[in-house]
N, C-alpha and C positions, 0 to 999 in steps of 0.2 A: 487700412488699419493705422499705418503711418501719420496720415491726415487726421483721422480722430484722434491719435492722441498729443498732438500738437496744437490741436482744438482744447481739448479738453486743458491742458499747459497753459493756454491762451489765457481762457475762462477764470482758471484760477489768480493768475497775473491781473486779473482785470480786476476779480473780487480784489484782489491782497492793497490796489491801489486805491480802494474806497469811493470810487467816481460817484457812484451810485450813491453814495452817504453827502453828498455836498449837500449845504444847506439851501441853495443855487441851483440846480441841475441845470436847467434852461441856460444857464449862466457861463455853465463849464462848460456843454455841451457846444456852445457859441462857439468861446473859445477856442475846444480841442477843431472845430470844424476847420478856424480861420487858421489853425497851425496846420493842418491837413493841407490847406490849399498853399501856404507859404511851401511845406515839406515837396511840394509838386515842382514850384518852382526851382529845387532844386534839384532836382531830379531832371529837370530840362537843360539845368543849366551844366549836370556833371553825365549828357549820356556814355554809355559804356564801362562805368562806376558804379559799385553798391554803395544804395543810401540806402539807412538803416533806418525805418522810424523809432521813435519815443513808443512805447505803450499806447498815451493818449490817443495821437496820431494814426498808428496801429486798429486800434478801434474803429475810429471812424472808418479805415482805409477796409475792416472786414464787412460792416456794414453796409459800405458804399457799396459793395458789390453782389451786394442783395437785391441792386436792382443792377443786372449785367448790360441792359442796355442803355441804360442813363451811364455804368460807370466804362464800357466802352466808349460813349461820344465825349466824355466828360477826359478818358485818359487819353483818346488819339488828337483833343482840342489842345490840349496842355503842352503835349510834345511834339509837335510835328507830325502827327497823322501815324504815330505807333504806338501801339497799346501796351499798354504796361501789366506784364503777370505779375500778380500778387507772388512769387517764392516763398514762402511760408518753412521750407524748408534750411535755410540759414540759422547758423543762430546767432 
């Protein structure tokens, strides 16, 4: 129950920040991707520290993990062979 409605929080966050209204999308969606992968490197570079993403960031990071085996090779590539759980539960 917890997970949906943190879900559901998410969703609303995402409408409220209007992504979906860019006159661009393909454009922004580029974008939030390449701060996604910059957002990694920091995450490699602070392990044992919470890094917190952006919303945009965020997005991508829930998405990515809609495909679980591209975003397991894609997070144990980034940090040294350990995979990173999404915690969804921080706020």
């Amino acid at each position: 129950v917890g997970a949906v409605i943190r879900q559901g929080t998410f969703v609303d966050k995402m409408e409220n920040i209007g992504w979906i209204r860019s006159p661009n999308v393909r454009s922004t969606i580029s974008h939030f991707i390449s701060k996604y992968g910059v957002f990694f490197q920091i995450m490699a570079k602070n392990k044992g520290h919470a890094v917190v993403p952006t919303l945009d960031v965020d997005l991508i990071w829930h998405t990515h993990q809609l495909s679980p085996v591209r975003y397991y090779t894609f997070s144990t590539a980034q940090i040294d062979g350990i995979f990173i759980n999404h915690d969804d539960k921080i706020d």
